[in-house]
N, C-alpha and C positions, 0 to 999 in steps of 0.2 A: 471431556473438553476437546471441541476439534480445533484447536489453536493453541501458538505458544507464540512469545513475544519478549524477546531474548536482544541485550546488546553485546555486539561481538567488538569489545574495544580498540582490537590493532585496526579494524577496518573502520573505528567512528560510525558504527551503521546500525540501527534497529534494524532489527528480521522479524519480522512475522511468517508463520508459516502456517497454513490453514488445510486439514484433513476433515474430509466427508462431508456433509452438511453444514453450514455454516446458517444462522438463523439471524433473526433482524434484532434480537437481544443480544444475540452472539457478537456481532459484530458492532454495536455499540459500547460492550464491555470489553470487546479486543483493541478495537479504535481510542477508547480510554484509557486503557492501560499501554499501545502503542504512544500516546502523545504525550504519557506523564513521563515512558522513560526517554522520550526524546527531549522533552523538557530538562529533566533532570541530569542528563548526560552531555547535553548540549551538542548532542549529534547533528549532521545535516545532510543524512543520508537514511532512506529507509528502504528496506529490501523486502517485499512481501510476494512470498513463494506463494503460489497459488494450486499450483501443479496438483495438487491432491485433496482438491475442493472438490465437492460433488453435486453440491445446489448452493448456488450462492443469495445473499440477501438482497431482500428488494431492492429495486433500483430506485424508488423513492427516498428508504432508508439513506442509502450510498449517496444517496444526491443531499442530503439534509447534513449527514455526517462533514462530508467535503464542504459543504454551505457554511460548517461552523468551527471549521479548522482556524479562524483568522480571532475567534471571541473564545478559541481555547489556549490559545498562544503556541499556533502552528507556527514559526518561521518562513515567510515566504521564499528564501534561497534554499528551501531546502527539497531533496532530489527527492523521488521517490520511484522508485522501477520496480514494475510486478512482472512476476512471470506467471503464465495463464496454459491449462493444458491444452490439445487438440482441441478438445470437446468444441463443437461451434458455439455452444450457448455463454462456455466461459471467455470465449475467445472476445464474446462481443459484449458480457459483462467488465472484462477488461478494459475494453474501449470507452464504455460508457462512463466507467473509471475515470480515465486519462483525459477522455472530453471533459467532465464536470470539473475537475483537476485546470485544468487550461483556462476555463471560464473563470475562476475564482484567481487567476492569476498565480498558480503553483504547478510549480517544473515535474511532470507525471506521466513517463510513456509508459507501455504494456508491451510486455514480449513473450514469444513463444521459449526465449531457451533461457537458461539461467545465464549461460557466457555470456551471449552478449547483452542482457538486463545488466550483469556483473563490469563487463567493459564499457557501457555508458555512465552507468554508477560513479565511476571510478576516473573515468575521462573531464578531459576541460569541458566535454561538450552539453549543451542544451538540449531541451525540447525541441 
């Protein structure tokens, strides 16, 4: 499994963290298991490490997923900051991320480092 999806209590935050390949079933069963424990926890903060992803899922997947955060009982105040490696291809799956993220009306930038994905997190501040 190239993913785990853990809540870190003192921080209020699901993490997700994704190694190697990530596939378009992959990240439909990660994205379901990311929403149930943010449901369940009632978190409003999600941290998804990306940093060690090696192909990421389709961009149509990723756009249908974000499309159905609102009929899965995504919270719309809730933050969500990814961090994305060098790689240019992740750099601008990330974005495509954060674009679809914005359009659907939920708070979702993309960063290269963990600190400051971890400092907006964590901040008063917006998208």
């Amino acid at each position: 499994m190239p993913w785990q999806v853990q809540y870190v209590s003192e921080k209020e935050t699901v993490v997700v963290t994704t190694t190697g390949p990530v596939s378009d079933d992959e990240a439909r069963e990660l994205t379901g298991q990311a929403i149930t424990l943010l449901r369940e926890t009632q978190a409003t903060r999600v941290l998804g490490d990306c940093r060690g992803m090696q192909s990421a899922p389709s961009l149509g997947v990723v756009y249908w997923l974000v499309n159905d955060y609102a009929n899965r009982g995504v919270p719309r105040q809730t933050k969500i900051a990814v961090v994305h490696s060098s790689a240019l291809h992740m750099a601008e799956f990330a974005r495509f991320y954060e674009t679809v993220c914005f359009n659907r009306q939920y708070e979702a930038r993309a960063f290269d480092s963990s600190e400051a994905a971890e400092a907006w997190l964590y901040s008063g501040a917006t998208a």
